[in-house]
C-alpha positions, 0 to 999 in steps of 0.5 A: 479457502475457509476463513481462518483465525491466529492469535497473535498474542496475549495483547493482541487481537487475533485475525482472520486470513482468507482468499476472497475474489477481487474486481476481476475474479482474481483471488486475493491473500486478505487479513482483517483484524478486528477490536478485541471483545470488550473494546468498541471499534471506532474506525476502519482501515483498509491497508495497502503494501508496498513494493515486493513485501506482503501483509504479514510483515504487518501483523504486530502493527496492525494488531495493535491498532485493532488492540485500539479499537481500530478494524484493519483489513489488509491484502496481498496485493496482485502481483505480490505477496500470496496472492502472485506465489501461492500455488496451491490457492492463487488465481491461474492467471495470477504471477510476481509482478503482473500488476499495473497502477489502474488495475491495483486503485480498481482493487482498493476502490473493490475492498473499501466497497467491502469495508462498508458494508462489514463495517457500516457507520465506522469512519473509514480510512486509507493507509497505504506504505511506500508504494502503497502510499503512493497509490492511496494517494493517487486514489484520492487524486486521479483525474478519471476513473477508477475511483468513482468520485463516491468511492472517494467521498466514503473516506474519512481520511488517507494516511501515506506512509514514506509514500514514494513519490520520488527515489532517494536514488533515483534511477538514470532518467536514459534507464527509465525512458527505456523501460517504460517504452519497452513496458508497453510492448513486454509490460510482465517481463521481470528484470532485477529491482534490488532494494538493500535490506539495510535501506528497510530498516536499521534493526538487525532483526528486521534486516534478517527477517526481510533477506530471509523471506520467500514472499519479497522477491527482488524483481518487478515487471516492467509495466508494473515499474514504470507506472509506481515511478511514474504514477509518484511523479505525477502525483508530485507534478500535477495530480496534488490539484486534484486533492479533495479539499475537505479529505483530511490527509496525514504523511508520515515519513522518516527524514533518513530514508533512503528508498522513497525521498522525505523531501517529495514528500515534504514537497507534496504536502505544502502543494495539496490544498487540504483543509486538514493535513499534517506532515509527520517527520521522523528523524534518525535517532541518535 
């Protein structure tokens, strides 16, 4: 597909969507956003969704930042969004859910690759929300690749967005043993993972606006379940040692949250040993 270019507003600056390859051929939603003419871009930023959403419920942010000058690059990530439901432009072999925590690090690590050579000399920055929190912060943290250590040392920063590292609620441990033995031996089978639109947000609108849409289906594969969980729980338990001292690390995180756990979150930031980090707390307004 040709690149295309929407205008967003008056305000702000227009993007550009296209279907680009990813690591393993695999044809990926992407949107970049970039600083309107007449303002300099002073950084770069790679975006990473969460679970069972897509980027275009970002555009008004991400439209912003680039309003700031700050370049933006988001994707749909595999298993989710356009990416797995586009029929007339997604891979073959691309479906909801069949995605894996290895596979989804290998494909940030592909984009911020991408990201420097469209964007040389500007810092570059990892943000990722919910899910995608947790996997920004697994990418500066595994213990083996990917990411090779030099696709970590390119980042000037990570941003985690209320990263679920734990539930709010978490499922029945007795669930969660099953399911991640049965995902080694059915790791694409779908099973319900509602999340209640009244968890997402408190504004009507964006309750609506999340029940009503066809790319946020309820359901995740078994495989790709248990590595989000598992993955957030590693990070909490062991993987923060592996946090790269000189990586300056920012968590924003609303106090009330009721999917992923501000608590782990809290928890999280007093273990890493981060030269430069700050926890951003965002209490329920009365």
């Amino acid at each position: 597909m040709a690149a295309t270019s929407n205008t967003l507003s008056t305000t702000t600056p227009a993007y550009t969507e296209a279907w680009l390859p990813g690591p393993d051929g695999l044809q990926f939603y992407t949107r970049t956003y970039r600083p309107p003419a007449g303002t300099p871009a002073c950084a770069a930023l790679l975006f990473v969704h969460g679970f069972a959403e897509h980027v275009a419920r970002y555009e008004w942010a991400h439209g912003v930042w680039a309003a700031r000058g700050v370049a933006v690059f988001a994707y749909d990530q595999r298993g989710f969004g356009r990416t797995a439901l586009d029929k007339e432009r997604k891979s073959r072999e691309s479906a909801w859910g069949r995605t894996g925590w290895r596979e989804q690090v290998r494909d940030i690590e592909w984009w911020l690759g991408r990201m420097r050579e469209e964007f040389p000399g500007l810092p570059l920055f990892l943000m990722g929300h919910s899910m995608g929190g947790g996997l920004a912060l697994a990418f500066a943290t595994r213990p083996s690749p990917p990411p090779a250590p030099e696709s970590v040392q390119m980042l000037a920063g990570v941003i985690a967005s209320s990263p679920l590292l734990l539930q709010t609620h978490p499922a029945p441990k007795i669930l969660r043993y099953i399911g991640g033995k049965a995902s080694s031996l059915l790791p694409h089978l779908l099973i319900d993972a509602p999340v209640p639109v009244e968890h997402l947000s408190h504004d009507p609108q964006a309750q609506k606006a999340a029940a009503n849409d066809p790319l946020m289906l309820q359901k995740g594969s078994l495989r790709g379940l248990s590595d989000m969980l598992g993955g957030g729980e590693q990070l909490l338990w062991n993987d923060y040692k592996n946090w790269p001292q000189n990586l300056p690390l920012l968590i924003v995180h609303g106090t009330a949250d009721r999917v992923t756990s501000y608590k782990a979150s809290e928890e999280f930031y007093n273990k890493v040993d981060a030269a430069d980090k700050e926890l951003k707390p965002y209490p329920v307004r009365a």
